[in-house]
N, C-alpha and C positions, 0 to 999 in steps of 0.2 A: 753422046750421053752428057744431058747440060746438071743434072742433079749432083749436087755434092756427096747426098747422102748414098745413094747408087753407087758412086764411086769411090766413096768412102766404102762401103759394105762390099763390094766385088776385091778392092784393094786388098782387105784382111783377110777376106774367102781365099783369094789367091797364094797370098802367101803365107796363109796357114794351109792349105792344102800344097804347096812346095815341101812346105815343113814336114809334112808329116809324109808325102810320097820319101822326099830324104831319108826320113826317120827307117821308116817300112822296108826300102832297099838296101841301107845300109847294116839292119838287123838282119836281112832277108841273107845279106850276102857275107854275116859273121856267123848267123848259123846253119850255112849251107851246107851240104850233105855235101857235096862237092870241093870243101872247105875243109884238109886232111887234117890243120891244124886245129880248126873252131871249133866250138863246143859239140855240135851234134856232130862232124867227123869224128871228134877221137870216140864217142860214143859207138858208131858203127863197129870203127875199127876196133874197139873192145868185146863187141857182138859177133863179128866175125870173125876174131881169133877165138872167143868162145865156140862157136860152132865149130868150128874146125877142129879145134881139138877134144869137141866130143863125138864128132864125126870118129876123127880117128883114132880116140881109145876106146869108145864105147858101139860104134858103127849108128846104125838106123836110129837105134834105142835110143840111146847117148846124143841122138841132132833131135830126135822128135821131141826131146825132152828141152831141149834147149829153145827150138822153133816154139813149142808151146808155151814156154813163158814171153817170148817175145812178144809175139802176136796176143797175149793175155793184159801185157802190160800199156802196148804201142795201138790197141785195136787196129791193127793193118795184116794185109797176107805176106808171109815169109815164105821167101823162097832159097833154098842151097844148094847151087849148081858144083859144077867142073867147071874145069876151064874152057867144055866144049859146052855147056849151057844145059848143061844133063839135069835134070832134079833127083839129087842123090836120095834123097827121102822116098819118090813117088817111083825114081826110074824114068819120066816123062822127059824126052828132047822137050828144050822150050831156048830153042836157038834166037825167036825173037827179043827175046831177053839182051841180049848181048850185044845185040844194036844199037839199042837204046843209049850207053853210056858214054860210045862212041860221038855216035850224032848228038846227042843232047850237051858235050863237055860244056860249049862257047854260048849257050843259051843263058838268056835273066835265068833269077831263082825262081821265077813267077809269071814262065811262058803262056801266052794265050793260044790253048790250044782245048781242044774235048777230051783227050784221052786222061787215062787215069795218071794220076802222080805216081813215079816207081823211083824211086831212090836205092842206089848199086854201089856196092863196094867189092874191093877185091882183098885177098889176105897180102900178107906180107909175102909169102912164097910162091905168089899168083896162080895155084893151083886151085883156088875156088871162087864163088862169087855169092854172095849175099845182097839178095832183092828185096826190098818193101815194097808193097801194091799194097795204097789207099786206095777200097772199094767206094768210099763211102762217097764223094764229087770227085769231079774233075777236077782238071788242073788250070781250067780257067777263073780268075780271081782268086785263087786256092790262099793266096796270100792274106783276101783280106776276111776277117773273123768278126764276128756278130761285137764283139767290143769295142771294134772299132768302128760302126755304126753307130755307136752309141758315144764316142770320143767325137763323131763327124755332127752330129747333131748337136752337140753340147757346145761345139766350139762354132759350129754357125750362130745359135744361141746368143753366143757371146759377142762374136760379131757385129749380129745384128744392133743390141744393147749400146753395144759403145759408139755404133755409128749414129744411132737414133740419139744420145747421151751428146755425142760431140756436135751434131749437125743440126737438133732441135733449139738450141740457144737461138742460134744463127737464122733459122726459119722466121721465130718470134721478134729477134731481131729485124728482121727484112718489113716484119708486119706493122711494126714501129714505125720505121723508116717510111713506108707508102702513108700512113696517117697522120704522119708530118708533113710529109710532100702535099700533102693533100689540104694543106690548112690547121689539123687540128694540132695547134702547139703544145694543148698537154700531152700528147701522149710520150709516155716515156716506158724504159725497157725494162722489166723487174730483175732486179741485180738479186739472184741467191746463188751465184758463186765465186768461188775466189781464185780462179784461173784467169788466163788472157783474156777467155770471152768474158767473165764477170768485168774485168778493166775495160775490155771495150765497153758495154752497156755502159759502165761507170762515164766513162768518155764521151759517149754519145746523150747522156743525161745532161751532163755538167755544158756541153756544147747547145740543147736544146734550150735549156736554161737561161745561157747565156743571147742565145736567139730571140726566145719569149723575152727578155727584159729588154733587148734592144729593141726588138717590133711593138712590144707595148708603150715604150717611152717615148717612141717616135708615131705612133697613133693619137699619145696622151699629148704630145705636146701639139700636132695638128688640132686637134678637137678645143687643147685648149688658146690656143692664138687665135682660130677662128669662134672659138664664145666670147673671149676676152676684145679683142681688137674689134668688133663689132661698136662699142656704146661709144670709147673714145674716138674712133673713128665720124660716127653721126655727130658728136658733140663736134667734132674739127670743124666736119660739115657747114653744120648750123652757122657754128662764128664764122666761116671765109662770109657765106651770103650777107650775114649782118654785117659783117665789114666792109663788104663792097658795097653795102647799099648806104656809108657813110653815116650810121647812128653809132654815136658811142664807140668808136673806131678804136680806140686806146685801150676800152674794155676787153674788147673783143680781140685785141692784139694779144693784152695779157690772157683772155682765155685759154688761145691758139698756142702759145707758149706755153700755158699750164698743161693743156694736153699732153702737147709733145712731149714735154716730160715725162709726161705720166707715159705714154707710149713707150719710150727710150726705155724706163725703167722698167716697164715691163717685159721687154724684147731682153734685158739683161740677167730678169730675175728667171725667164724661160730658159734662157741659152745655160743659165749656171743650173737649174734644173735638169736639163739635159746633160749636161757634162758629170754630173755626182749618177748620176740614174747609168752613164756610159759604159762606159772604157773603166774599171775599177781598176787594173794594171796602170792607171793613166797618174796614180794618184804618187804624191811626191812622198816620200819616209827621210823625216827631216829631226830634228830633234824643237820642239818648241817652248818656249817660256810661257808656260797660261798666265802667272801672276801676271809677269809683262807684259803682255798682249792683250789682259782681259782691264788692265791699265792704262792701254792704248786705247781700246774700245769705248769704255768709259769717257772718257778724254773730247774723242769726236763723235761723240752724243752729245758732249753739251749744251750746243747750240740745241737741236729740237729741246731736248731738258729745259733750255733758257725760255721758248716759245711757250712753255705749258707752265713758267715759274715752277718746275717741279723741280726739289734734290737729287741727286745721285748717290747713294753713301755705298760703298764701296770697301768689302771685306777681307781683305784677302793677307791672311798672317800666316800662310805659310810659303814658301817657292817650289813651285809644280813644273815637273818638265814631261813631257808628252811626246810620243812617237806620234807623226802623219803630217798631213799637210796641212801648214800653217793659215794659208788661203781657204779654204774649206773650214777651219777652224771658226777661225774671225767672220765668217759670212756666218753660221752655225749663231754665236754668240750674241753677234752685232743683232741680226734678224729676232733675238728672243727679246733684247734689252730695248731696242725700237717699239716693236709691240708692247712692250709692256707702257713704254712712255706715251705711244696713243692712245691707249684706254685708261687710262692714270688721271683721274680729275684734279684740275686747276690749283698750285701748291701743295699739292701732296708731296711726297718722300718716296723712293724707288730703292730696295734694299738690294744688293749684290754681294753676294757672299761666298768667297772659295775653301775650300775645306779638301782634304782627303777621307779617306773611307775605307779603309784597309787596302788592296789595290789601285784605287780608282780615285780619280778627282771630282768632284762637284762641283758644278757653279749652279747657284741657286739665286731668280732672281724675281721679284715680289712686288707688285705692286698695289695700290689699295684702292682700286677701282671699282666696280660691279662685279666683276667674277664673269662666272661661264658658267650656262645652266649644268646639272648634273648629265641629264641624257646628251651637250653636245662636246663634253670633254672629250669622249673617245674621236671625235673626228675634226678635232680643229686644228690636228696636223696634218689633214688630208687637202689636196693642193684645190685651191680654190672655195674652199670651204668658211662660207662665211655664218657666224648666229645670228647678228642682221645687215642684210646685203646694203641696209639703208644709212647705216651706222660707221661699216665700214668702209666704202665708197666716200661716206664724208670727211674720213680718216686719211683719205687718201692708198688705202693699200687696195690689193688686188688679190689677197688670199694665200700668196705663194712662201709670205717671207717663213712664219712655222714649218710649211712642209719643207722647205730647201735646208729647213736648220736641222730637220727628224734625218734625212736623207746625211745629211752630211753628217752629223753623229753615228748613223749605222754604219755608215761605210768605212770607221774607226773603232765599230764593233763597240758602241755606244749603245747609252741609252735615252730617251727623251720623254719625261714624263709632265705632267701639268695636275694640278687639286686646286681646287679654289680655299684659302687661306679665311674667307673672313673675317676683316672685307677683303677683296681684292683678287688675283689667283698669282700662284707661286709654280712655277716653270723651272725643273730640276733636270742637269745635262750632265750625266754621266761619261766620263770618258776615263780609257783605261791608260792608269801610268805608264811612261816609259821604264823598263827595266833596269836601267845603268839609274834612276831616279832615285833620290835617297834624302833623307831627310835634313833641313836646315832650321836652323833656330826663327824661332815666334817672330814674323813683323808685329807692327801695330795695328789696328783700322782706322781707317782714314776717311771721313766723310769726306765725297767732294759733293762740294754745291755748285748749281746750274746758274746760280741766281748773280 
């Protein structure tokens, strides 16, 4: 039998019918007639010192009167021998009587047999004998009574409920399980209880989760190495042949170099995609200095800053310290403050601004360029996403540095928003303060220039 629930349900049938055969034997054998001290012995023996003693103060008269309320009360046949099995009432020998108590002593309370049930006592002074004869069944099953039919059904009932109850989780569960196996990554187990089995589904959710995010990130990042690595790759192309055919050699050296650049950084801006999309146990809990770091960040921009004559000015009056990892941080940061200096036209000014927020840190950073149309704000933190692939290609980017910054925000249980400012668009990173983090007096702001 390979079924849980079968065995589940046989399990409780079994030993609820243990139970209750126990129950049944052990009543059967407290209120046995055969039992001189149990309740329905001393009963007898109060029935047959009754009879006897109206046997013999009153004769015939004096036991019929007694026999008839017995039999009125007990609906069974009374019988009042001698000690020879005489029926002192009838006068009738009924010597089979007397057998009976002998042979039947060592028997269950609840022999299987066809004859009638007769239950026998003797007096105290062993001169009589008082017989019950149930006419009404035999004495096979005698024991068991129409309410317990009714106890035996109820409690299969029951049974059945709590095996279907314990072992239907488990079923749904299995059916999970083959629809995963099978390819389909959403499917997940409905958790509405709050036992083991509700923890496992919970386990098995959070485990599927964790599967779809690695098998998607690892599809996303194939799909996108082989769309991306495509163009630079023909451009490589292109320059080896002109280089070998000796036109403008120097050119085309620096081309082959600019490539590879562009290739390296992109294999790097992938690999850090992948690493925040990973392993989320993987990440370091470190304490950080934002002011500091968003100082440093500032710092080595310059140079691109210096490339576009654009300023830096740079706001940061209060000191923020921050739970996560540092590394993830400054990729997050660096990656918004870059974008902003690519799309930043020729002497313009770049604002960066740190601020708290009742919990939370800000860095808020602006700059005064074209903006982003209203329909492609929502998706210019999605990886590879560019508003024109022609624009920014000549940028040099490759679409990834916004998403690696969204990713690595969320995974510090951030936030990463973007509105266009007019002119220009302004890119706001929430991040949540460290705990032990506590307030210090106003720096100043500090413009740094590029220039």
């Amino acid at each position: 039998m390979r079924s849980l629930f079968a065995k589940t349900l046989l399990w409780f049938l079994a030993t609820t019918a243990i139970a209750m055969t126990g129950v049944i034997i052990t009543t059967a054998l407290t209120f046995s007639a055969s039992e001189p001290r149990g309740p329905f012995g001393t009963l007898l023996n109060l029935q047959v010192e009754e009879a006897r003693q109206a046997y013999q103060t009153n004769g015939r008269a004096g036991l019929s009167a007694v026999i008839a309320k017995i039999q009125r009360i007990a609906q069974v046949q009374v019988v009042f021998t001698d000690s020879q099995g005489t029926d002192l009432l009838t006068g009738q020998p009924r010597p089979e009587l007397l057998r009976r108590p002998t042979r039947s002593r060592w028997r269950l309370p609840f022999p299987f047999t066809t004859r009638r049930p007769i239950i026998a006592r003797q007096d105290t002074s062993k001169q009589y004998w008082l017989f019950l004869i149930d006419q009404r069944r035999p004495l096979t099953f005698f024991f068991l009574q129409p309410q317990h039919l009714w106890i035996i059904g109820l409690v299969t009932l029951l049974c059945y409920a709590f095996a279907y109850h314990l072992t239907s989780p488990v079923r749904r569960l299995r059916s999970v399980l083959e629809r995963f196996g099978q390819g389909d990554l959403s499917a997940r187990a409905a958790i509405n209880r709050k036992d083991e089995l509700g923890q496992l589904a919970t386990s098995f959710n959070q485990m599927a989760d964790r599967i779809q995010t690695l098998l998607a990130a690892e599809r996303r990042l194939l799909l996108d190495i082989s769309h991306e690595l495509r163009s630079p790759l023909a451009r490589l192309g292109v320059a080896v042949e002109l280089a070998r055919s000796g036109e403008d050699r120097d050119h085309m050296l620096d081309r082959i170099q600019k490539e590879a650049d562009r290739l390296n950084e992109l294999v790097a801006e992938l690999i850090q995609v992948t690493r925040v999309e990973g392993d989320p146990s993987m990440q370091r809990g470190e304490i950080v200095p934002l002011d500091e770091l968003l100082a440093d960040i500032v710092y080595d921009s310059l140079l691109e800053a210096k490339a576009k004559d654009c300023t830096l000015l740079l706001k940061a009056p209060v000191a923020v310290r921050l739970s996560g990892d540092e590394e993830l941080i400054r990729r997050a940061v660096e990656n918004v403050i870059r974008n902003a200096i690519r799309y930043a036209p020729n002497g313009t000014p770049i604002d960066i601004e740190l601020k708290k927020s009742g919990e939370m840190a800000e860095i808020c950073v602006r700059d005064y360029g074209p903006g982003v149309p209203a329909e492609a704000l929502p998706r210019i933190f999605d990886p590879f996403y560019r508003v024109d692939s022609d624009r920014n290609r000549g940028s040099g980017g490759v679409g990834l540095g916004l998403a690696i910054a969204r990713r690595s925000v969320e995974l510090h249980k951030g936030k990463l928003t973007a509105r266009n400012a007019n002119p220009g668009l302004l890119v706001a990173i929430e991040l949540p303060l460290a705990p032990e983090s506590r307030k210090v007096e106003q720096k100043t702001a500090t413009p740094v220039s590029a220039a």
